[in-house]
N, C-alpha and C positions, 0 to 999 in steps of 0.2 A: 658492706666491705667486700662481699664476693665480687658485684656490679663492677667496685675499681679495680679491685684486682685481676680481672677481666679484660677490663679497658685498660690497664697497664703492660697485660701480656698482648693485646694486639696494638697497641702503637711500637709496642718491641719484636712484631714479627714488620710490621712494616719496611721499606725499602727509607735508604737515609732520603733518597731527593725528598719524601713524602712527610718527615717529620716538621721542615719550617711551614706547610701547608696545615699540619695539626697544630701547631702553635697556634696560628693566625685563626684559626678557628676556635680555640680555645680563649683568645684574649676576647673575641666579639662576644661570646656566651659570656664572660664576668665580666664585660660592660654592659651588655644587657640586661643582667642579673640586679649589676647595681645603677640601673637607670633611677633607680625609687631615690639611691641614698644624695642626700643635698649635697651639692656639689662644694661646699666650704668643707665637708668631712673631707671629700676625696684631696682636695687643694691641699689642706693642710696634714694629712697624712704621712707623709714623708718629712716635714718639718719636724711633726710632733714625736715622729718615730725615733729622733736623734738622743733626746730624754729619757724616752719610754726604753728602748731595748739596752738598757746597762743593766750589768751587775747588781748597782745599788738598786735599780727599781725591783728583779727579779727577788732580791732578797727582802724588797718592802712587803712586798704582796705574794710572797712561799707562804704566808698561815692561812692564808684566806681558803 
């Protein structure tokens, strides 16, 4: 947790032109990251997420 908290404080001493170039660096590292995971996960991820993030699911799976 130090490590991010770290990397949190210098992307916020950075200059604003510098922060859409940290993005852009940050998307390539989690597309590389999930080069492994099958690409039907990634595809339907946001489909499936429409179900997945309500209310009623959060309170299916609270005792778990």
């Amino acid at each position: 947790m130090i490590a991010k908290n770290k990397l949190i404080h210098e992307i916020e001493s950075l200059p604003a032109e510098c922060i859409e170039e940290v993005m852009d660096f940050v998307g390539y590292i989690k597309l590389k990251c999930l080069k492994n995971v099958p690409e039907t996960m990634l595809i339907t991820e946001k489909v499936l997420a429409k179900d997945w993030n309500t209310a009623e699911e959060d309170a299916a799976w609270a005792n778990l």
